[in-house]
Structure formats: structure tokens, C-alpha cells
C-alpha positions as CSV (number, residue, x, y, z in Angstrom):
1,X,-25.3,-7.2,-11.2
2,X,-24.6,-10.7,-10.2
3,X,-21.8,-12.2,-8.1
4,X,-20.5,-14.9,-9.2
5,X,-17.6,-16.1,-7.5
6,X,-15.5,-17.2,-10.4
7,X,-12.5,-16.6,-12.3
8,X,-12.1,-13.3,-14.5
9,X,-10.0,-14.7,-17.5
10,X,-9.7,-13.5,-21.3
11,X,-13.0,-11.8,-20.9
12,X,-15.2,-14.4,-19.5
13,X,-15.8,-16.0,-16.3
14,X,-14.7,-20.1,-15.5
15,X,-14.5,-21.9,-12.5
16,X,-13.0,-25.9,-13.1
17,X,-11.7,-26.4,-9.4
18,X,-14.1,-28.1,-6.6
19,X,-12.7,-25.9,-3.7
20,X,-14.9,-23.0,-2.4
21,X,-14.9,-20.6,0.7
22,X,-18.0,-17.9,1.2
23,X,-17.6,-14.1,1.7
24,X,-18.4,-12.9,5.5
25,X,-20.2,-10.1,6.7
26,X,-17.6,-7.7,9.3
27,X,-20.2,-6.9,11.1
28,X,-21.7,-10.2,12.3
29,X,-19.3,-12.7,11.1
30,X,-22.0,-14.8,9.3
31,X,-21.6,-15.5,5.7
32,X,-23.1,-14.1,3.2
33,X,-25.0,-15.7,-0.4
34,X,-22.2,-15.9,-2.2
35,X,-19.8,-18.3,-2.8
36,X,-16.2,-18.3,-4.1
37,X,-14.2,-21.0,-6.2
38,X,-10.4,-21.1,-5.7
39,X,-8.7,-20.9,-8.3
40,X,-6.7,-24.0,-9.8
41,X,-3.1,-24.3,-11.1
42,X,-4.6,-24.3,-14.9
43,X,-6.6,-21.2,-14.4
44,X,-3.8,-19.5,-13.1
45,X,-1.6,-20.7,-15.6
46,X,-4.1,-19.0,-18.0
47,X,-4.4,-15.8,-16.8
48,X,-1.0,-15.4,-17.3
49,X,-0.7,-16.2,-20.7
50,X,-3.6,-14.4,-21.2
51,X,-1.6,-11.6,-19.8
52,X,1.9,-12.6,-22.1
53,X,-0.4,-12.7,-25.1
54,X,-1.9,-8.9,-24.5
55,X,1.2,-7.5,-23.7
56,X,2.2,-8.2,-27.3
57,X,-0.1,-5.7,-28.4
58,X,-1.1,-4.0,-25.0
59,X,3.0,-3.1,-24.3
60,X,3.0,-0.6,-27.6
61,X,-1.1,1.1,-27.8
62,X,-0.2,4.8,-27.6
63,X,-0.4,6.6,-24.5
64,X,-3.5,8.2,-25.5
65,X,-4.9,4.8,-26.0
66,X,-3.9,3.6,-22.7
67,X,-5.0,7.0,-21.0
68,X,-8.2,6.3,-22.4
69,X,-8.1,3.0,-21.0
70,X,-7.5,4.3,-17.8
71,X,-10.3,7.1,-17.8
72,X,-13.1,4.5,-19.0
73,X,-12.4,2.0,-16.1
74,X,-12.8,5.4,-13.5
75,X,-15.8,5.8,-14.9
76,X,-17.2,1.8,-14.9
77,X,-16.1,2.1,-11.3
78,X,-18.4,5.0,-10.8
79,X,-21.2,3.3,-12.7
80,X,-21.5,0.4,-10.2
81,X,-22.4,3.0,-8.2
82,X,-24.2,1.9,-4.2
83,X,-24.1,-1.5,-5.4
84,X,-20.4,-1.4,-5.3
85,X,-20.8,0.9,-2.1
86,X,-22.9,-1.2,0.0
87,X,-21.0,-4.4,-0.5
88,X,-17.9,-3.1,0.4
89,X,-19.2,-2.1,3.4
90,X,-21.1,-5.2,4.3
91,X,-17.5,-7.3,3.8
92,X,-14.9,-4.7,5.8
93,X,-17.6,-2.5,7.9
94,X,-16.2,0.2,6.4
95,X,-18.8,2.8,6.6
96,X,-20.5,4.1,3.3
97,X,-18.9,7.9,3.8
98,X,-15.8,6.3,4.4
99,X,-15.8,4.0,1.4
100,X,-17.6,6.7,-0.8
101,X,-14.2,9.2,0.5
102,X,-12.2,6.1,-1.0
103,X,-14.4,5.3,-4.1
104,X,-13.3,9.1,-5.3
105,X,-9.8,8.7,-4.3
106,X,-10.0,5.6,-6.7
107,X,-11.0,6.9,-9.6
108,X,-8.7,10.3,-8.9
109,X,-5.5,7.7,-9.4
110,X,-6.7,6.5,-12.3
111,X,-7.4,10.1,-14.1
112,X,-4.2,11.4,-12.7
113,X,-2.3,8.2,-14.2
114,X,-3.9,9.1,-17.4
115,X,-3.0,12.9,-17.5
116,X,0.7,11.9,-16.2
117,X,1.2,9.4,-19.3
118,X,-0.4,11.6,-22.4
119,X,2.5,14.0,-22.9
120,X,5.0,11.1,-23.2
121,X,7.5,12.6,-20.6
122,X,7.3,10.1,-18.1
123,X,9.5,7.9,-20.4
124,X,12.6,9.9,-19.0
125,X,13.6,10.3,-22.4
126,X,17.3,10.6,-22.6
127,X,19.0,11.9,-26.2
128,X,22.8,11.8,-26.7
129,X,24.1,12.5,-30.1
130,X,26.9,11.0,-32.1
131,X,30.1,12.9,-32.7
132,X,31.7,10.9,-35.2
133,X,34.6,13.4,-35.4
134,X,35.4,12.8,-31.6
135,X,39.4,11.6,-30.9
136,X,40.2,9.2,-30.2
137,X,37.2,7.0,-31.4
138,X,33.7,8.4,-32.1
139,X,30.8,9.0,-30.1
140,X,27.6,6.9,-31.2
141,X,24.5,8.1,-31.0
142,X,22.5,7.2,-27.8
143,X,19.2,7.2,-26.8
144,X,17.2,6.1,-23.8
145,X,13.5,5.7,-22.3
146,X,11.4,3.7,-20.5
147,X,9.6,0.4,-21.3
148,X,7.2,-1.4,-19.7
149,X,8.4,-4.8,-18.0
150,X,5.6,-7.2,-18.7
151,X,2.8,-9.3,-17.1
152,X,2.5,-7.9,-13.6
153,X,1.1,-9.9,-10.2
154,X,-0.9,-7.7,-7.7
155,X,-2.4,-8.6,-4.3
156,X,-5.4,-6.2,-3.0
157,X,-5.0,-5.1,0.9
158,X,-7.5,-6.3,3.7
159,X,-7.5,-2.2,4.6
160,X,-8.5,-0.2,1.4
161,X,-11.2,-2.4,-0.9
162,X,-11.1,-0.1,-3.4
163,X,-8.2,2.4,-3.6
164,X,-5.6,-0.4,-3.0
165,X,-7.7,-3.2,-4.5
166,X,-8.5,-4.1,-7.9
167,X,-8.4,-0.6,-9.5
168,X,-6.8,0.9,-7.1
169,X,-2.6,2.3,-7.3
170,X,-1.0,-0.4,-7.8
171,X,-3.5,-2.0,-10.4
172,X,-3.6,1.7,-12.7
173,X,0.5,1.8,-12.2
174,X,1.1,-1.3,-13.9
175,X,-1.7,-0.7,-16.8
176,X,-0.4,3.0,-17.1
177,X,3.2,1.6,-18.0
178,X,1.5,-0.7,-20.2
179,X,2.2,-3.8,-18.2
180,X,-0.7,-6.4,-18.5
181,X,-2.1,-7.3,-14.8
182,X,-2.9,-10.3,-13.0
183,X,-4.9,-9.6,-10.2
184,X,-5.3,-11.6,-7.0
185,X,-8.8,-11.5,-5.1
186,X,-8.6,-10.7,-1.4
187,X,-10.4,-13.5,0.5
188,X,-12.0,-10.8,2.8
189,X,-13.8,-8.7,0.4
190,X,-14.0,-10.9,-2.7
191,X,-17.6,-9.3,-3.7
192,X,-16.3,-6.0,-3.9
193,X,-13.3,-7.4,-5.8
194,X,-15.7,-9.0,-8.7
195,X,-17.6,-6.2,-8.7
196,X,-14.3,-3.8,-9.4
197,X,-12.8,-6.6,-11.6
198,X,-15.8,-6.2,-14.3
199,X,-16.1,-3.1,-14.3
200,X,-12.2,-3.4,-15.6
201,X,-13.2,-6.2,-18.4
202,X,-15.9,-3.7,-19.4
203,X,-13.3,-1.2,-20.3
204,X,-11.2,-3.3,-21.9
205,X,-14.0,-4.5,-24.1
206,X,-14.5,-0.8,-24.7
207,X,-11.7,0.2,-25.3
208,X,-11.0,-2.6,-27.7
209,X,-7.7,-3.7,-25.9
210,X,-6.8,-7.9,-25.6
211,X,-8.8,-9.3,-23.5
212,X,-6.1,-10.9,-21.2
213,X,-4.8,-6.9,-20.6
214,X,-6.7,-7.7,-17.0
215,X,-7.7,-11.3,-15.4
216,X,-8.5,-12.0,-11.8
217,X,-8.2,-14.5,-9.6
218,X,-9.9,-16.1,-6.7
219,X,-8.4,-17.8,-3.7
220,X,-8.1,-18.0,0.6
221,X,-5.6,-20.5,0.3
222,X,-1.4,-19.6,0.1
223,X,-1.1,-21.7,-3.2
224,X,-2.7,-19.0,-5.1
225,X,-1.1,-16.4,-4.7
226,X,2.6,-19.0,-4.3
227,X,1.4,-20.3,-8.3
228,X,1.2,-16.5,-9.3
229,X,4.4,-15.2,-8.3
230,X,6.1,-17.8,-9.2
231,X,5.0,-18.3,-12.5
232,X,7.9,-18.2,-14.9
233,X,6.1,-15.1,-17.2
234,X,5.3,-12.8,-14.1
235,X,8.1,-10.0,-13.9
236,X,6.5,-8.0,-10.6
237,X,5.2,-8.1,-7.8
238,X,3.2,-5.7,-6.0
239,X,1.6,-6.3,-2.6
240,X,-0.1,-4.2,0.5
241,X,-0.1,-6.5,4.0
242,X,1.5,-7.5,6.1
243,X,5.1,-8.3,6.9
244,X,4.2,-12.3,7.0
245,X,2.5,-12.3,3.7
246,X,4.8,-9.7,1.9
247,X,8.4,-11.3,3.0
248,X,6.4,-14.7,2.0
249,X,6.1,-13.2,-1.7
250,X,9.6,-11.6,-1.7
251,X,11.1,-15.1,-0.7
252,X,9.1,-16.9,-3.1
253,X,10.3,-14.5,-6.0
254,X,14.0,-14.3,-5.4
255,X,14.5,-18.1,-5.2
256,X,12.5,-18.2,-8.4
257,X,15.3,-19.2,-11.8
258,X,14.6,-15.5,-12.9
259,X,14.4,-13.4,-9.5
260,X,12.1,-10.5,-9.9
261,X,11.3,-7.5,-8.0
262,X,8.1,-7.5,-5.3
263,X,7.2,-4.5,-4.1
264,X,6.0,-5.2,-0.5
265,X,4.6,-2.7,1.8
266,X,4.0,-4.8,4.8
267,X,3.2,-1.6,7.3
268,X,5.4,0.2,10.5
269,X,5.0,1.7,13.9
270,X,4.9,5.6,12.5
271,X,7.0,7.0,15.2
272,X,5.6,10.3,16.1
273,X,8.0,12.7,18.1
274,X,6.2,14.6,20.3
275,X,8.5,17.9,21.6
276,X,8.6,19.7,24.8
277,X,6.2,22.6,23.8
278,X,3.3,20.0,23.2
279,X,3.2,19.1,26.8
280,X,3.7,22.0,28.2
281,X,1.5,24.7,25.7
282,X,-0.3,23.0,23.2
283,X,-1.2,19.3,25.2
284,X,-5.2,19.4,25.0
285,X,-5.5,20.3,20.7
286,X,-2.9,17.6,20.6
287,X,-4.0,14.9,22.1
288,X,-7.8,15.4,20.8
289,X,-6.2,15.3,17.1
290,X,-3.4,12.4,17.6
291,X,-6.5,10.6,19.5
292,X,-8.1,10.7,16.2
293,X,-5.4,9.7,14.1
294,X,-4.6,6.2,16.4
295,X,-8.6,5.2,15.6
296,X,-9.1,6.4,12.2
297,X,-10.6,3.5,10.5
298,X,-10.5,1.7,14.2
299,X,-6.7,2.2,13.6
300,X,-6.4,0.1,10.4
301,X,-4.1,2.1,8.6
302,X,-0.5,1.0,7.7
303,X,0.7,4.9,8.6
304,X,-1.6,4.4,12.0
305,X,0.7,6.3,14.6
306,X,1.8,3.6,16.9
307,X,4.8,4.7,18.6
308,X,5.3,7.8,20.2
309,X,8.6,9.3,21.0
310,X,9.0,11.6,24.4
311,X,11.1,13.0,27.1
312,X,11.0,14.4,30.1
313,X,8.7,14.5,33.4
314,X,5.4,15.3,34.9
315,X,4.5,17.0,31.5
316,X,5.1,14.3,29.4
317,X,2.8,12.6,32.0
318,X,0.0,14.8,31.4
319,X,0.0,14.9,28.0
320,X,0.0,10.9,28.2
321,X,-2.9,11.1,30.3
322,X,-4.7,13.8,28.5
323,X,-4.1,11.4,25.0
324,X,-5.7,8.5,27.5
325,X,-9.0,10.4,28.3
326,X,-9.4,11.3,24.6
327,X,-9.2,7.5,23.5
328,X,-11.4,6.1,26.2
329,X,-14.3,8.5,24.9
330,X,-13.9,6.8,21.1
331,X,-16.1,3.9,20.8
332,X,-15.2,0.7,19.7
333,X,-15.5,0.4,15.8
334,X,-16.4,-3.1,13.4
335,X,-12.8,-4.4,12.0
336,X,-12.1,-5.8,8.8
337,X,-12.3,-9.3,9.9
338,X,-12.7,-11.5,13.1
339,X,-9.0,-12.8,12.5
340,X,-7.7,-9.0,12.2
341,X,-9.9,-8.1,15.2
342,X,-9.0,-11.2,17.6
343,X,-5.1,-10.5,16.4
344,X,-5.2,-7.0,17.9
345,X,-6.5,-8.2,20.6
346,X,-4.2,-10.4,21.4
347,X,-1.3,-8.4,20.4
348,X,-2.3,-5.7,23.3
349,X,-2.3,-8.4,25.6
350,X,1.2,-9.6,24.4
351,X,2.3,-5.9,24.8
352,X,0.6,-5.2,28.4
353,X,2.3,-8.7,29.6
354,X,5.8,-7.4,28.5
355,X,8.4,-6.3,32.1
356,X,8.5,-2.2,32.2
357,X,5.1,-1.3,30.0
358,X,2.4,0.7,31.7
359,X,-1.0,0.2,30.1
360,X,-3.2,4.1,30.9
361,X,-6.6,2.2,28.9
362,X,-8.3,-0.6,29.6
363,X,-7.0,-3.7,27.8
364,X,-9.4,-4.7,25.3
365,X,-11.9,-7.7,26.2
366,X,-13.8,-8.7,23.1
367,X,-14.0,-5.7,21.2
368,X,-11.1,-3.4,19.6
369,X,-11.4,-0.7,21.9
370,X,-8.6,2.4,21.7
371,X,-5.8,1.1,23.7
372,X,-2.3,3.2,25.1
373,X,0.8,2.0,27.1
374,X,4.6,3.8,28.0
375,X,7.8,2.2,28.2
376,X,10.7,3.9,29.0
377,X,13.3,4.4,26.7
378,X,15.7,1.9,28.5
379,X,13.2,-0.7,28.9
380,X,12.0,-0.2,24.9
381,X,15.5,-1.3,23.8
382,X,15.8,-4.5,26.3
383,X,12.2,-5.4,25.0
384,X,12.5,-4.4,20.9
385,X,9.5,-6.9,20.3
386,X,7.0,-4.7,22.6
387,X,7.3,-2.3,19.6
388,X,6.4,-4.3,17.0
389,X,3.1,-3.0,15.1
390,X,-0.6,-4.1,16.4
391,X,-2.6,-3.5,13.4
392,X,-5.8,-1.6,15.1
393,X,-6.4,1.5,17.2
394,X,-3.4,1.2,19.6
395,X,-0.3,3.2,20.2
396,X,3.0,2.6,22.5
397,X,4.8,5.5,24.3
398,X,8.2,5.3,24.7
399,X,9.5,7.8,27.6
400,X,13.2,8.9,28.1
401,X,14.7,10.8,30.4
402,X,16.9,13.2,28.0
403,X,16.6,13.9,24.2
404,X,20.5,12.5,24.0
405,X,18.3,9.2,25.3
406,X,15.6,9.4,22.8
407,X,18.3,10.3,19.9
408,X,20.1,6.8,21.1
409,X,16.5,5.3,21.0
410,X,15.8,6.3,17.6
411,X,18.8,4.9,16.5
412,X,17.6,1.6,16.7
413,X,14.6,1.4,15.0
414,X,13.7,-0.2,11.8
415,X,12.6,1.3,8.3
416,X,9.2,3.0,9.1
417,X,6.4,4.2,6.1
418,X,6.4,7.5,8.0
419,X,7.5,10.2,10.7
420,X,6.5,12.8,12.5
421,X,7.4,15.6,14.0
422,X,5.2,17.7,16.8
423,X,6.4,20.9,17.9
424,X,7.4,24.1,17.5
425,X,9.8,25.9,14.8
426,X,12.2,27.0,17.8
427,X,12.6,23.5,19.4
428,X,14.1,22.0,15.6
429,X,17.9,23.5,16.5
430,X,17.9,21.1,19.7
431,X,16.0,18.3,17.7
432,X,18.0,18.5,14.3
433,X,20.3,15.2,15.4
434,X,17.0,13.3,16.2
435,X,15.2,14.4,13.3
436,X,18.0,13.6,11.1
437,X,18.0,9.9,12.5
438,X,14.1,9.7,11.6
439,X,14.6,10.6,8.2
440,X,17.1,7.9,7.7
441,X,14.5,5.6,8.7
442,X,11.2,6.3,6.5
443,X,10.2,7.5,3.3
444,X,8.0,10.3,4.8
445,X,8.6,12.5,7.3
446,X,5.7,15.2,8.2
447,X,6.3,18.6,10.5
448,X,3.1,19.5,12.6
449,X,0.3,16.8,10.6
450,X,-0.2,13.1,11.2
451,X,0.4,10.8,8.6
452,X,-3.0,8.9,8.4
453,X,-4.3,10.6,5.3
454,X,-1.7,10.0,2.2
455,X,-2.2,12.5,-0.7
456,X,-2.2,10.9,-4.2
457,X,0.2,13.6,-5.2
458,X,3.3,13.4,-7.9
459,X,6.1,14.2,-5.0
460,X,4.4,11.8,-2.0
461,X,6.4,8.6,-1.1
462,X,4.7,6.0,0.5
463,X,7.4,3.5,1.0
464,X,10.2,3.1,3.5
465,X,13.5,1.0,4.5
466,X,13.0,-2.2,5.3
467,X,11.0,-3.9,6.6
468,X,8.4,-1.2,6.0
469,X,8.5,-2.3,2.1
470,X,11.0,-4.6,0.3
471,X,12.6,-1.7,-1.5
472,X,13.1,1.6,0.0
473,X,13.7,3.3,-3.7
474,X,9.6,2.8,-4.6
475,X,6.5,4.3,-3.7
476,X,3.0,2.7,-3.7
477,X,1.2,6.0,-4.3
478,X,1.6,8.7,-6.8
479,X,2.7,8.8,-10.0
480,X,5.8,8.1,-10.4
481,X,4.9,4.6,-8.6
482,X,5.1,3.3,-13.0
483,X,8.4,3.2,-12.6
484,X,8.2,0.2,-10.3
485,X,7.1,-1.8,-14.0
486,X,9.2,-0.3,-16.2
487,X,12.7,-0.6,-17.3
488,X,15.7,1.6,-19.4
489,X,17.0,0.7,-22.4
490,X,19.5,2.7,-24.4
491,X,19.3,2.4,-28.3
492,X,22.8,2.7,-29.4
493,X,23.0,4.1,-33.7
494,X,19.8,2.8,-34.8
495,X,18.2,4.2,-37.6
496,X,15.6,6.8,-37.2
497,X,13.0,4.6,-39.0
498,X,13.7,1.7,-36.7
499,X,13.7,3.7,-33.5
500,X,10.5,4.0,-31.2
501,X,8.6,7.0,-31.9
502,X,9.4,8.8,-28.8
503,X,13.0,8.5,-29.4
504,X,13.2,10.1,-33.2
505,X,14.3,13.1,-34.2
């Protein structure tokens, strides 16, 4: 199958603008064959009422019809099969086992979308009969479910090209709520993207749906994505970044005449609390697995562990130094991009310039090697911007001298995706107040595990307070992530015949 670098619109492929940028190969930075056409202010304007259109029909198919939808595009994704593989992993230098792991976990959203939508109980169906005999006036009959919102906007992350790309969660939440989708390319993978994107047209063609049900745009430049969520028939937003390019979309959509919602997830710091028995009993096992979880993926994970919360001494000391030695043995690994790579680096030497911190790695030079630091607690909260998150395989300690310290710490963080908790069962009674404070903060918080690793599960949360996400009350993964594109409405004495299906007795 061919690249071709264009538009995806009502079922065919179009490029009418002049303006073009080339994909890049992670490993080498050279450019690769193909070429890309940004997408102009007519095509976008297309795709989206290629997207009103559909929804016409598209926003009432049954939810077999749509579950079938969903199951056919799992398996078009399979049948790209190393094609889709290899260039994935020529534009991100994601390895092939890593992207294979993902390619799985891609087509496991969609065929869990599917089963959660069949039986019709995600609608939150809601049934409260008349009592026309009530005193003093009667009660009418009302009755409640879910509806889908509309033509949806969604942005692909640099991080997961195909779980959190074009079919990934975001992409099968919107079509499994029976939202139309506008998709927009990411400029660092926008092979992979193409290839995804048909594979999508080819199930709508399949599955006899309208062909504007899924369009896809190209584009490097702001303006793209800007036109998109601004367009007066978008009603959502959803995005995976970072916090520049999420509270960018966010701004853009609530000063639109019709606000709407955006569901950011811009990333966090992941503070991991790291209690008195792990230094003192458990310090080796410990720092060989958190050492893994900092550089997993070369640390390009939005739930990467990048703070770490301690007290006390000489043990906390060891433990640091023991986590040290485990990094430095964990070669260097390609990053997504050049920019992403020569940002990390930089941010570690913004961090190792900063009064009190205490680098234990070398600083990297021109590659993203593992980096650690420590702060102390006091110093962490006169310097707040030394904790801001490095995206890459880097994580800051932060030292205090009592757990009353730490609590105060802890206090003044910001919304986080995640927490974690290291210790052991009989340290939680001295910890409670600190834990407590963490669990304000995130919308995960994990006893004994690390939170690289994020289970496509019906009860997971992978959201936070802000600025982790733009709203705290939403999740990015698992199922109940439809419910970021739909909407209640109550239908107050209607006539059986006139009611929606669902909603009849």
C-alpha cells in the first residue's frame, strides 16, 4: 500500500493546498520518500461537514451496527500487518516488539468498545414513571439516557502511534458513542497515521456507514489543528500532549461563540512515595524495577515516574545511589523526534543549573541518557519550576527531613495522572495523612506497582486535576471514556411510539 500524503475526506483522498513537509526517520533524522500536504481551510471545512452530514445517519445505526463497525476496523488494522509495523517504527524508533505490544493493545480497545456498547446499558438508562394521582399536582413520566454529542476533533500523541493515534482510545470512544470523528495527523508519524486512517475508510466502506463517519487531516503547522477546533460544528475535543499544545486547544475552544469541552491530557511528574522500609529492607529489587520504569520507552510515557518523594538519612542516600547505578547501566535509546530529544536535553540542564539540586548521573551530552537529581524538600518549594516534567528518562528526588515535611511538600503540588505508593502494609497508619494528600491530587493512585503500564480496563482512570488534563471528571482510557461525547437528555410524557427504542416500555 501506497503513502500518499493527502487528505482522507468522504472516502477519497485530495490535496488542493501548495504547502508540504516530509516524514523523518527517528533514528537518523533524514527524511524519508514521502511527502505530506497541509491541509487548507476548505479541506478542513469539508471534513467537517463531511462529519455533520454522517452523523445524521451515523448518530442513530444500532449498537450492533456500530459494534460491528468497531470490530471490522480491529481487524483492517491487523491486516496492514509489518507494513504498518515497520513504519511506525522507522518514524518514532519505537521498536517492532514494542509497537507489535501496542498494535494488540489497539485493537483490544476497539473489541472491548464494541462488547461494552451491544447490550445498550452504557446509555445509563434512567425510567421514572408518572403518577398522575400524586397531590398536589401529578408526576409526569420521565425518562433519561445518553446521546451522542456530535462531530468530534482528535489529535494523535507523538508517544503511542497507534494506541493513542488514529484508532486508538480516543478515536473508538467517539465512534462507539456514535459521534462522527475528525482526525488530525501527527506531523511526527504521519505514514503510520495514513496507513491507520485507511484501514478506517475501509471499514466504513464495509460496513456500509456515510462516508464522512471518519476523515483525516494533514498538517505541522498550528493553523490546522486552530481551524479544527474552532470550527463552529465541532462539539469535542480530545487531545494527548503536552501542556503547551493542550492549554492552546482548551483556550481556543472556550473563547469560541459556543464553548465546548477539550479533553486534554497534557502529562505530570507521577510522584512516587518511596517509604522507610524500601531503604532500609527492600532497596536493591527497588531500585532495579523503578530504574526500569524512569526508561521505559527512553522515558516517553506521560505516567513516566519523575518525581520521587523521600525522608530521612543515610538510607535514603543509598537507595538514591543504588537507583543511580541501575540507570547508568541502561543505554541510551532513539527518541521520538530530534525536537523531543534536544528538549530533554535541555530541560536536565535547566534542572542541574537550578540553586540546591544534586545531579548522581551524568548530565546528558547529545544523547538522552537516564538522568537523576535530589532537592531537598525546602529547596523544592523555593524552586517549584525544578519540578516541572522533562519528557524522557529522568526523574527528581525530593528529600525531607520528616514525613510532617514531606506531608507539607505534597501539599503543594499540582494535579498529577498518577501516584504511587512504595512500602510496606505496616508503614500506611504513619503515612495515611500523606497518602490522603496524593489522592487529592491524581486520578490514579497505585500501592506497591509503577504506573508505566495503563490497563485498558472498565474501572482504570487515566486523567487527573489540572493541569494533568483539562477536566479531572474524564478518563482517556477505558470504557467509560464514551461518556466524554455523550450527553443526558430526559424525555418528559412522550408517547411510547415517539420515544427512542431504548427508552420504551
Amino acid at each position: 500500500m501506497d503513502v500518499i500524503g493527502k487528505q482522507l475526506i468522504r472516502g477519497s483522498q485530495r490535496a488542493t493546498g501548495k504547502e508540504t513537509f516530509a516524514s523523518v526517520h527517528a533514528a537518523t533524522g533524514s527524511e524519508t520518500q514521502h511527502t505530506f500536504y497541509e491541509a487548507t481551510d476548505e479541506e478542513i471545512n469539508d471534513a467537517v461537514e463531511a462529519a455533520v452530514d454522517a452523523f445524521e445517519t451515523y448518530g442513530k445505526v444500532t449498537h450492533a451496527e456500530r459494534a460491528k463497525f468497531l470490530r471490522t476496523i480491529a481487524k483492517e488494522i491487523e491486516q496492514l500487518g509489518d507494513m504498518l509495523l515497520e513504519t511506525a517504527s522507522s518514524e518514532t524508533g519505537l521498536g517492532l516488539e514494542r509497537l507489535r505490544g501496542e498494535r494488540g493493545r489497539t485493537m483490544n480497545q476497539l473489541n472491548a468498545f464494541a462488547s461494552f456498547i451491544e447490550d445498550g446499558s452504557w446509555l445509563r438508562i434512567i425510567i421514572d414513571r408518572a403518577d398522575p394521582e400524586r397531590k398536589p399536582l401529578p408526576k409526569p413520566d420521565l425518562r433519561q439516557m445518553q446521546v451522542p454529542i456530535g462531530p468530534v476533533a482528535v489529535f494523535g500523541a507523538s508517544n503511542f502511534p497507534l494506541a493513542f493515534s488514529v484508532a486508538g482510545g480516543d478515536t473508538a470512544a467517539a465512534l462507539a458513542s456514535g459521534c462522527p470523528v475528525v482526525f488530525k495527523a501527527h506531523p511526527a508519524h504521519p505514514a503510520t497515521c495514513e496507513l491507520a486512517a485507511t484501514a478506517i475508510m475501509r471499514a466504513v466502506e464495509k460496513c456500509e456507514l456515510p462516508a464522512g463517519t471518519f476523515s483525516m487531516l494533514h498538517g505541522r503547522s498550528n493553523r490546522v489543528g486552530g481551524a479544527l477546533v474552532t470550527h463552529p460544528h465541532i462539539k469535542a475535543v480530545a487531545f494527548t500532549g503536552s501542556f503547551r499544545g493542550g492549554k492552546a486547544l482548551f483556550d481556543q475552544a472556550v473563547r469560541r461563540p459556543e464553548p465546548i469541552p477539550v479533553y486534554a491530557e497534557m502529562g505530570s511528574v507521577n510522584p512516587v512515595l518511596i517509604l522507610p522500609s524500601v531503604a532500609k529492607r527492600n532497596r536493591t529489587n527497588v531500585a532495579k524495577q523503578l530504574a526500569g520504569s524512569i526508561t521505559l520507552g527512553s522515558g516517553q510515557f506521560c505516567t513516566n515516574p519523575g518525581l520521587l518523594m523521600m525522608s530521612g538519612g543515610d538510607e535514603t542516600q543509598d537507595f538514591l545511589s543504588e537507583l543511580a547505578t541501575e540507570l547508568a547501566t541502561i543505554q541510551p535509546a532513539t527518541m521520538l523526534t530530534s525536537t523531543i530529544c534536544n528538549s530533554y536535553i535541555e530541560g536536565i540542564k535547566n534542572q542541574r543549573a537550578v540553586e540546591g539540586v544534586k545531579s548522581l548521573t551524568d548530565g546528558p551530552s547529545s544523547n538522552p541518557s537516564p538522568h537523576l537529581a535530589w532537592i531537598s524538600a525546602a529547596d523544592a518549594v523555593t524552586h517549584p519550576h525544578v519540578l516541572e516534567e522533562v519528557f524522557g528518562p529522568s526523574s527528581m528526588a525530593v528529600v525531607a527531613s520528616s514525613m510532617d515535611e514531606l506531608l507539607a511538600f505534597a501539599k503543594s503540588l499540582p494535579g498529577q495522572l498518577t501516584a504511587t505508593v512504595l512500602g510496606e502494609e505496616s508503614e500506611i497508619g504513619e503515612a495515611a495523612p500523606l497518602i490522603d494528600v496524593l489522592r487529592q491530587k491524581v486520578g490514579r493512585i497505585i500501592f506497591n506497582g509503577y504506573p508505566t503500564g495503563v490497563e485498558v480496563s472498565p474501572a482504570m482512570v487515566h486523567g487527573g486535576p489540572y493541569p494533568a488534563t483539562t477536566d479531572a471528571r474524564s478518563t482517556s482510557v477505558g470504557t467509560t471514556a464514551i461518556y466524554r461525547f455523550t450527553r443526558p437528555v430526559c424525555f418528559q410524557n412522550f408517547p411510547q411510539q415517539l420515544l427512542p427504542a431504548e427508552l420504551r416500555d
